[in-house]
C-alpha positions as CSV (number, residue, x, y, z in Angstrom):
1,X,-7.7,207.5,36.9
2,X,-10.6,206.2,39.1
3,X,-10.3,206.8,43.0
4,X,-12.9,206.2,45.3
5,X,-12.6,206.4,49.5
6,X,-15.5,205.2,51.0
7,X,-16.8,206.2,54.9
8,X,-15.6,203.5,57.4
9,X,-18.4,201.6,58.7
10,X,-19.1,202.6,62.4
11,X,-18.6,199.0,63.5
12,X,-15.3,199.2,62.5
13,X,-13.7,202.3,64.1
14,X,-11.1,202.9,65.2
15,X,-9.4,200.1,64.4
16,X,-10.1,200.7,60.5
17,X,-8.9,204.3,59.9
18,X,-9.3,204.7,55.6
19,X,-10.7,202.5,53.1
20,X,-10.2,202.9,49.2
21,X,-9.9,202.0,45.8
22,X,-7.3,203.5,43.3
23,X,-7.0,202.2,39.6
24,X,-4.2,204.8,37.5
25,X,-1.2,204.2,35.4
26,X,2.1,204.3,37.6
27,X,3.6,207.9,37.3
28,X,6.8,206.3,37.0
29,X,8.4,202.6,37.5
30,X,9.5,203.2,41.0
31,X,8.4,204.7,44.0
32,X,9.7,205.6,47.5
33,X,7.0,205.5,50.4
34,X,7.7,207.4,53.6
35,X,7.0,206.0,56.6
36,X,3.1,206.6,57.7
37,X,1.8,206.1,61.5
38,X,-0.7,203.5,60.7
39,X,-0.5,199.5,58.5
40,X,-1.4,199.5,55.4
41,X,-3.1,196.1,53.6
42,X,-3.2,196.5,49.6
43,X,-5.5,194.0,47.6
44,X,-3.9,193.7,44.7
45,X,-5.9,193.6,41.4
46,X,-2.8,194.1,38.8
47,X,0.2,192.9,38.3
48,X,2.8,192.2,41.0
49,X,4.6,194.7,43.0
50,X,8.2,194.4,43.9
51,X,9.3,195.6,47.4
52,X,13.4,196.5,47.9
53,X,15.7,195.1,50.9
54,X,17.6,198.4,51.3
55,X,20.8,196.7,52.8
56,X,21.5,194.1,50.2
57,X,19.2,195.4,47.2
58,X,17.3,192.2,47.0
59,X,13.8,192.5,45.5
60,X,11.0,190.9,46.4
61,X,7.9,190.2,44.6
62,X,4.5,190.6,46.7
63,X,1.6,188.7,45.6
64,X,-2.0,189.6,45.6
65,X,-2.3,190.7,48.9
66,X,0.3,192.8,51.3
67,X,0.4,194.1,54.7
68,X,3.1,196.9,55.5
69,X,3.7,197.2,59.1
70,X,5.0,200.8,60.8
71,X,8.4,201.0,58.7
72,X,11.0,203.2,60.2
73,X,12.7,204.2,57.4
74,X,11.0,204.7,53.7
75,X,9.9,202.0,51.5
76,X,11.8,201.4,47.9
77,X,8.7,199.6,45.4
78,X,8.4,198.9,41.8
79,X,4.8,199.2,40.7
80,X,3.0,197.2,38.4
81,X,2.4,199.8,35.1
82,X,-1.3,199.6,35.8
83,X,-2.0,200.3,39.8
84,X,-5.2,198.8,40.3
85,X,-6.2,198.0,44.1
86,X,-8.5,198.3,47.2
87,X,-6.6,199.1,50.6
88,X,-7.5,199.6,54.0
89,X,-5.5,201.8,56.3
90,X,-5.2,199.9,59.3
91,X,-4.6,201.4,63.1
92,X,-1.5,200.4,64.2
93,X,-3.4,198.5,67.6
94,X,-5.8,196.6,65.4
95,X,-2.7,193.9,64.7
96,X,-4.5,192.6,67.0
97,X,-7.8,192.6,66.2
98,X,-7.5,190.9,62.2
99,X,-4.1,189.4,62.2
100,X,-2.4,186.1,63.0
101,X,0.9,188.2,63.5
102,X,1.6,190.2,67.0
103,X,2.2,193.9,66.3
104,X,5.5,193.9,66.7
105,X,6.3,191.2,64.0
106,X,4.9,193.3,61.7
107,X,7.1,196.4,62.4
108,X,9.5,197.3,59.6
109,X,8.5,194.5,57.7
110,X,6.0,194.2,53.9
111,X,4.2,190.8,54.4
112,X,2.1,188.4,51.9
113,X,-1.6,188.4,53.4
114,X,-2.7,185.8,52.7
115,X,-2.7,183.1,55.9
116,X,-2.4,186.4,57.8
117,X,-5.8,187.9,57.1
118,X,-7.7,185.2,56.0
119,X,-7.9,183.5,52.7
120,X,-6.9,187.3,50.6
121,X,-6.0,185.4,47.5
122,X,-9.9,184.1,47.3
123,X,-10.7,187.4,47.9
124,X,-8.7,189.3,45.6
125,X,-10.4,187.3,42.5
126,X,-13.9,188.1,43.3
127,X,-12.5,191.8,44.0
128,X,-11.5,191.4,40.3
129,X,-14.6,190.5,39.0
130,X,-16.5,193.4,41.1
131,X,-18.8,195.1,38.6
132,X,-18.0,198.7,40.1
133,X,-15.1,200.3,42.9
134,X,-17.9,200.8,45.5
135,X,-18.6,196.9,45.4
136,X,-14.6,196.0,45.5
137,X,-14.5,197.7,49.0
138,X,-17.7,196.6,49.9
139,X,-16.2,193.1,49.6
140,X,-13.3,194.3,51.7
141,X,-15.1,195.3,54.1
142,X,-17.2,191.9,54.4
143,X,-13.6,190.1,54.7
144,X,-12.7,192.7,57.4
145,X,-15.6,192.0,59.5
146,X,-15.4,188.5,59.1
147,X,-11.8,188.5,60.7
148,X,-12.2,191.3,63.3
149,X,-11.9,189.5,66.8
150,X,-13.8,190.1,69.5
151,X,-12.4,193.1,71.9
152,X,-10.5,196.5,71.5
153,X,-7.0,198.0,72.6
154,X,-7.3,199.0,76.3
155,X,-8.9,202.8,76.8
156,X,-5.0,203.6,77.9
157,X,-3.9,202.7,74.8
158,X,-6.6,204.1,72.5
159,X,-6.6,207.7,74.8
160,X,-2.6,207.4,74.2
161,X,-2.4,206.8,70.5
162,X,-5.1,209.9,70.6
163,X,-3.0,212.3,72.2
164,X,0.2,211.2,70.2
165,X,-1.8,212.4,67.1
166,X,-3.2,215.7,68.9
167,X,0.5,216.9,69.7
168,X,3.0,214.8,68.8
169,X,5.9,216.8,70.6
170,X,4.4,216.1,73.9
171,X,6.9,214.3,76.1
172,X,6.0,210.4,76.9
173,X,5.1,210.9,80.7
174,X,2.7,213.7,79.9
175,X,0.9,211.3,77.3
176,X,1.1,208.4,80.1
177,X,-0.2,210.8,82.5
178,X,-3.1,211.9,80.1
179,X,-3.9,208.3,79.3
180,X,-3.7,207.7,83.1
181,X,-0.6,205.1,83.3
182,X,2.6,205.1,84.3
183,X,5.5,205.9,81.9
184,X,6.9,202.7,81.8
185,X,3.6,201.1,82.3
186,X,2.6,203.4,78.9
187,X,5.9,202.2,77.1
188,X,4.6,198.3,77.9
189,X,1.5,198.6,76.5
190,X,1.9,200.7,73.8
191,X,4.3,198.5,72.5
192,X,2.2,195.2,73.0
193,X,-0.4,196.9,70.8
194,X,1.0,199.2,68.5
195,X,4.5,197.2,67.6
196,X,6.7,200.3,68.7
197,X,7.2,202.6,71.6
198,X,5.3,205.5,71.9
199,X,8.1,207.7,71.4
200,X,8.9,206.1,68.1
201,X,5.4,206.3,66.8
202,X,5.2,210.0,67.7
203,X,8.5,210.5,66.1
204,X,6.6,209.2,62.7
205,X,3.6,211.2,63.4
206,X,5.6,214.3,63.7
207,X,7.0,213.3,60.5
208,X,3.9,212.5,58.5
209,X,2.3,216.1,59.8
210,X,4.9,218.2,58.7
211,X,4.9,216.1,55.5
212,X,1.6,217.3,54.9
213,X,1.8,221.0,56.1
214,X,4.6,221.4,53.5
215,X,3.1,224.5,51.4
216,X,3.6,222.7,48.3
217,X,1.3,224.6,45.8
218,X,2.9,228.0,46.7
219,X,5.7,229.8,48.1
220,X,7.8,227.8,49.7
221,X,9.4,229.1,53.1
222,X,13.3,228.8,54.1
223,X,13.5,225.3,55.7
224,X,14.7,227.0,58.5
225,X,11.5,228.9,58.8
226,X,9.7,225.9,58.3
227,X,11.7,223.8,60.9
228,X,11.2,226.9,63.4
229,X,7.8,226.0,63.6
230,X,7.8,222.3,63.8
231,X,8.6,220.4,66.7
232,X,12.3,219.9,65.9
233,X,15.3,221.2,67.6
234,X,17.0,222.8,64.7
235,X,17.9,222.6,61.1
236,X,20.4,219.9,61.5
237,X,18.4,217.7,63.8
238,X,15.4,218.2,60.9
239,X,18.1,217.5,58.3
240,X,19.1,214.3,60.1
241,X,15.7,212.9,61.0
242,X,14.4,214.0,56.8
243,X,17.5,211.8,55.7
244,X,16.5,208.9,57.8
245,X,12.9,209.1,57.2
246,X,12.9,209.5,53.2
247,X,16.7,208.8,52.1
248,X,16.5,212.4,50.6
249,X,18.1,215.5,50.8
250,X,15.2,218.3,51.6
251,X,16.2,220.0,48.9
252,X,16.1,217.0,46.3
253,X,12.8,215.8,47.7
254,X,11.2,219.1,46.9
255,X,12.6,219.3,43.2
256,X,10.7,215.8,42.7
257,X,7.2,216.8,44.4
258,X,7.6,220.1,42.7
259,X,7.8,218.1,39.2
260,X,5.1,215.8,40.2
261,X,2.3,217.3,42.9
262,X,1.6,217.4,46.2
263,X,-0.3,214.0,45.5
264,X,3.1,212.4,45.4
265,X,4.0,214.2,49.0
266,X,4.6,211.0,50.6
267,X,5.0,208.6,47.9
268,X,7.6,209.7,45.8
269,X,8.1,208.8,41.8
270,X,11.3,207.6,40.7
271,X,12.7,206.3,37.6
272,X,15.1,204.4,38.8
273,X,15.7,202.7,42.7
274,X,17.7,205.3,44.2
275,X,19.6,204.4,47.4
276,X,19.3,200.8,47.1
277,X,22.4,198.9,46.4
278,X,22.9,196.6,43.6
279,X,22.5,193.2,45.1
280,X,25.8,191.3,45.5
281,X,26.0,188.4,42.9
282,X,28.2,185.3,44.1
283,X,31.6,184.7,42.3
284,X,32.1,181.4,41.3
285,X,35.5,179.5,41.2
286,X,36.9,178.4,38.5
287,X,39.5,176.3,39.9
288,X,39.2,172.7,40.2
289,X,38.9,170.3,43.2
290,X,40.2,167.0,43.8
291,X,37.6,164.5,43.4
């Protein structure tokens, strides 16, 4: 395994939150990915990935590049047996910053990147031929400058998106009130930038937090205990919103990061494409028409 985060350049904060490379085998065939409060753009230098439709079961195979908007309900992949790639974690404002795409097209969608950000394709083969990981990002980060429009997300916005993160069970007109709008005025704008409302993102930041805070290398608490301090109602509304978010039981999730390490907290190994139906095949008649 060979994993290597690198410090985002200064000129590129905020809207650049994380910046890596990551070459390992694929723990298993499949993964589910929980849904994270930022976009993610993978440079692909293996084989293809495969991303699910989890209505009809369809898959879809991604090329060299992807972008993966704020999802609002897990991810179902198939990974390439060797994961080799450099990524960039992406603020959800900065849509508007390096892509031809409004934020809000990108919402619950996986898109090719190539047209989007630029000519990625180009750039993935002379990622491939990078003599080290360092130079791979390094090489990212040239494309991401080259793209980066001139401007930022309004103050509002950015003070907003800040204090969603710092406490994400704050109500929406004390964040407005914070970032000095109005509540609807706050809903507007958030959404213009970020893709969803404010409420929604916060609902995915609680998420992600108490994702993380699970006490996975030791004890582990009652879920009631756990949900007692977290910013949910009660067990059933946490049981509801963990269904939603990861298609799991709590219980089921935590025999699978319990086999596999907290590593896999949010991106969950699976042999086999659990929750996603087998896609419908067409029936074809047999009987004859008239000519």
């Amino acid at each position: 395994m060979a994993y290597l985060e690198v410090p985002v350049p200064a000129d590129l904060a905020p809207d650049v939150l994380r910046l890596w490379y990551l070459e390992q085998p694929a723990e298993q065939r499949y993964e589910r990915i929980f849904p994270q409060p930022a976009l993610h753009l993978i440079l692909n230098l293996s084989d293809p990935y495969r991303v699910f439709d989890l209505e009809t079961g369809a898959a879809r195979t991604l090329g060299a590049g992807f972008l993966s908007g704020l999802q609002p309900r897990f991810l179902m992949t198939q990974s390439p047996s060797a994961i080799r790639h450099v990524a960039a974690e992406l603020a959800p404002f900065a849509a508007a910053r390096f892509l031809d795409l409004p934020a809000d097209e990108l919402t619950g969608t996986v898109r090719e990147s190539q047209g989007l950000l630029g000519d990625t394709n180009a750039l993935r083969q002379t990622a491939r031929r990078a003599p080290d990981p360092a130079a791979a990002v390094a090489l990212l980060i040239d494309h991401l400058r080259a793209r980066r429009r001139p401007g930022s997300a309004p103050p509002a916005v950015l003070r907003a998106w800040a204090g969603i993160h710092q406490n994400p069970d704050a109500p929406v007109p004390e964040i407005a009130a914070a970032a000095g709008l109005s509540h609807h005025r706050l809903i507007d704008d958030f959404k213009s930038w970020c893709g969803v409302t404010p409420k929604a993102y916060a609902d995915i930041v609680r998420f992600r937090q108490f994702i993380q805070a699970l006490p996975l290398q030791g004890p582990m608490p009652s879920w009631a205990d756990l949900v007692a301090t977290s910013g949910y109602y009660d067990q059933p509304h946490f049981i509801r919103v963990f269904r939603a978010f990861t298609g799991f039981s709590p219980s089921r999730y935590l025999d699978i990061v319990t086999r596999f390490g907290v590593d896999y907290a949010a991106f969950v190994p699976l042999d086999e494409p659990e929750g996603v139906p087998s896609p419908t095949v067409p029936e074809f008649s047999t009987r004859r028409t008239a000519p």
